[in-house]
C-alpha positions in Angstrom: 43.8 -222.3 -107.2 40.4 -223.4 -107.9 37.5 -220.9 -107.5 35.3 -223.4 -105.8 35.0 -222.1 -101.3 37.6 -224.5 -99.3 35.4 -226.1 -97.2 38.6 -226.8 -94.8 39.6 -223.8 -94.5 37.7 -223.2 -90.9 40.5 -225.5 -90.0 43.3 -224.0 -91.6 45.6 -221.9 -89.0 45.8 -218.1 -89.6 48.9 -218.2 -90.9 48.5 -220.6 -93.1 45.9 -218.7 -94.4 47.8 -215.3 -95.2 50.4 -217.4 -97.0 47.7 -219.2 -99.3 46.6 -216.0 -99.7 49.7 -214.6 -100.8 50.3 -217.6 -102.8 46.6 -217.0 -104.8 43.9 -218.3 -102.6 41.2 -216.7 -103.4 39.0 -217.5 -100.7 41.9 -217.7 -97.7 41.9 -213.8 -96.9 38.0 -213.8 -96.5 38.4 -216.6 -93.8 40.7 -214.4 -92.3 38.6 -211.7 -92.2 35.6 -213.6 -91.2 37.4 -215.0 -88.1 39.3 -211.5 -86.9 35.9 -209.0 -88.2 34.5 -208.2 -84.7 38.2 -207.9 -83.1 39.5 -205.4 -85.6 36.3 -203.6 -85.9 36.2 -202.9 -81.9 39.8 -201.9 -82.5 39.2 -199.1 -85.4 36.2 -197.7 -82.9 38.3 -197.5 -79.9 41.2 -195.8 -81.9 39.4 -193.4 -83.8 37.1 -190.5 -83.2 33.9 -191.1 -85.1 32.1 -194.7 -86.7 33.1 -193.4 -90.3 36.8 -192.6 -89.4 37.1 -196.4 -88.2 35.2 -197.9 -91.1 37.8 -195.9 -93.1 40.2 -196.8 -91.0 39.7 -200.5 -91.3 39.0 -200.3 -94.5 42.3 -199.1 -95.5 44.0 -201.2 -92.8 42.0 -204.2 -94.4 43.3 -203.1 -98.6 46.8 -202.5 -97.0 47.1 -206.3 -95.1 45.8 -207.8 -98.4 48.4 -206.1 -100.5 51.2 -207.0 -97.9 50.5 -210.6 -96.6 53.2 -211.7 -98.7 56.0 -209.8 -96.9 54.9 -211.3 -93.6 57.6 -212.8 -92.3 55.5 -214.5 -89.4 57.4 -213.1 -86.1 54.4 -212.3 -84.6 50.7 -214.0 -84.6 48.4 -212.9 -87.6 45.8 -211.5 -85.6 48.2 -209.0 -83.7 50.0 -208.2 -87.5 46.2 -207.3 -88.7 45.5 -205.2 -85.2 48.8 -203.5 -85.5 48.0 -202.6 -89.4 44.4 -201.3 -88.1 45.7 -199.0 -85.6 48.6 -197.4 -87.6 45.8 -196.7 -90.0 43.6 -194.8 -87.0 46.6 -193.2 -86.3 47.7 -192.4 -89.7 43.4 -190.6 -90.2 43.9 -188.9 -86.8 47.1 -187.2 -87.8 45.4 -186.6 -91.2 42.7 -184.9 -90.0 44.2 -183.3 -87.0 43.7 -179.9 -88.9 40.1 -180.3 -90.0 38.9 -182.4 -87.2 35.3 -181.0 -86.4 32.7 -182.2 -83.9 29.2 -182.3 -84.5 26.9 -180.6 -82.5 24.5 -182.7 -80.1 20.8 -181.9 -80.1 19.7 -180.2 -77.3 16.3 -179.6 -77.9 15.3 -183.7 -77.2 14.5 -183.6 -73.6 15.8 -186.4 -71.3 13.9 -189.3 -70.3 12.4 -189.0 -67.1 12.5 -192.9 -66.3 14.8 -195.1 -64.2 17.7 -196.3 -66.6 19.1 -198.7 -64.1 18.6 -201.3 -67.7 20.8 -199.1 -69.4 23.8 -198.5 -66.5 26.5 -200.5 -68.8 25.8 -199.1 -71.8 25.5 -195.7 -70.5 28.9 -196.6 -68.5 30.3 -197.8 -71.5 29.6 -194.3 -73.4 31.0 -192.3 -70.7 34.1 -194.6 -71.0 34.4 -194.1 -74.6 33.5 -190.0 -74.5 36.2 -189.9 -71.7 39.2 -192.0 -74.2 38.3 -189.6 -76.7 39.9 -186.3 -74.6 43.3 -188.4 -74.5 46.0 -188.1 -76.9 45.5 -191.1 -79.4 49.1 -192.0 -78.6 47.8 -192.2 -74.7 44.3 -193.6 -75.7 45.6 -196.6 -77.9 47.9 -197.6 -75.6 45.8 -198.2 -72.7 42.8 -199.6 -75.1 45.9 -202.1 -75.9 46.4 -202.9 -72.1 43.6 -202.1 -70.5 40.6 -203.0 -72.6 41.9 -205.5 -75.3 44.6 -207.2 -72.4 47.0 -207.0 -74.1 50.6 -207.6 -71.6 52.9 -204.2 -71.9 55.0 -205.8 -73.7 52.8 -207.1 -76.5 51.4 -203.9 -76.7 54.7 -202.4 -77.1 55.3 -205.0 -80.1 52.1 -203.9 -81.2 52.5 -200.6 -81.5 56.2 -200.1 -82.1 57.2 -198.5 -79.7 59.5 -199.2 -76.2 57.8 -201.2 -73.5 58.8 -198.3 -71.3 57.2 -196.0 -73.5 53.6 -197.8 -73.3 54.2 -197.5 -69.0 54.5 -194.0 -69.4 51.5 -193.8 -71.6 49.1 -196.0 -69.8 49.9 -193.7 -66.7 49.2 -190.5 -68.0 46.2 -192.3 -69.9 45.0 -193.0 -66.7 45.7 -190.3 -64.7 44.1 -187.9 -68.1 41.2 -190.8 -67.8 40.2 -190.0 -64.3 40.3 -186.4 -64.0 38.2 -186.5 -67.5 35.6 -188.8 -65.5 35.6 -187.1 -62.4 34.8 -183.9 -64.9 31.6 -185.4 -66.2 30.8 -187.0 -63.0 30.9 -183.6 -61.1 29.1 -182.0 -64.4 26.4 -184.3 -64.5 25.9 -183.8 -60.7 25.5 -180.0 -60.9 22.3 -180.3 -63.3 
């Protein structure tokens, strides 16, 4: 393959991409990459506990999809291969560093802001989302980040992640059922301040 940049491979579907890849492409699994970044980024974050478990995450996810594009056997689109790859590899950290899992300590001593933060309602929402996923389980949290944030159906979420399509029901509803009792928590916390 030449080591001049395709300048057709923006066209080029995914899966032809991962199999010029395998085949020696040098610039095939970069296109990839480019086109799937953001997705499988989002996907590390919402499956692991910290930022630098899911750049680990993703990182490993990302040197383990290169080294195994040529035993995909294309049963499944590209994209969800790479997403499954990324979460096994959150899942693979969490159980890793189940053990030594520590939480750092928020500083107490800033004092709140004392102005409206109507501006910042989403973010803020968003936050309190994510904090509240993070109580769950990570076999409850990335199923419902499958089905409920990502929309993915049950049963591509159950392709996904390997597991029965009965199996990611069951998660989803205890998810959920986990989810709003962890909400209502920090809503009834933050009213009693």
């Amino acid at each position: 393959m030449s080591s001049q940049p395709n300048n057709h491979l923006g066209e080029t579907s995914d899966h032809a991409l991962l199999t010029a890849h395998a085949g020696g492409d040098r610039h095939a699994f970069a296109e990839l990459l480019r086109r799937h970044r953001d997705h499988l980024w989002q996907t590390a974050v919402r499956a692991s506990y910290t930022p630098e478990d899911a750049a680990d995450s993703l990182q490993e996810a990302l040197l383990s999809a290169h080294r195994k594009a040529a035993g995909f056997r294309g049963d499944a689109e590209v994209r969800s291969w790479l997403h499954t790859i990324v979460v096994n590899a959150c899942l693979d950290r969490i159980r890793r560093n189940k053990l030594r899992r520590t939480v750092p300590l928020s500083d107490e001593t800033l004092p709140e802001p004392r102005y409206a933060r109507d501006d910042f309602a989403a973010v803020e929402m968003t936050l309190i989302v994510d904090a509240a996923l993070f109580v769950l389980p990570a076999d409850q949290r990335t199923a419902l980040v499958a089905v409920e944030l990502e929309g993915y159906s049950v049963a591509d979420a159950a392709k996904l992640l390997g597991v029965p399509e009965g199996t990611i029901k069951s998660r989803c509803s205890r998810g959920r059922r986990r989810l709003e009792e962890q909400l209502k928590s920090l809503r009834d916390g933050g009213n009693r301040q």
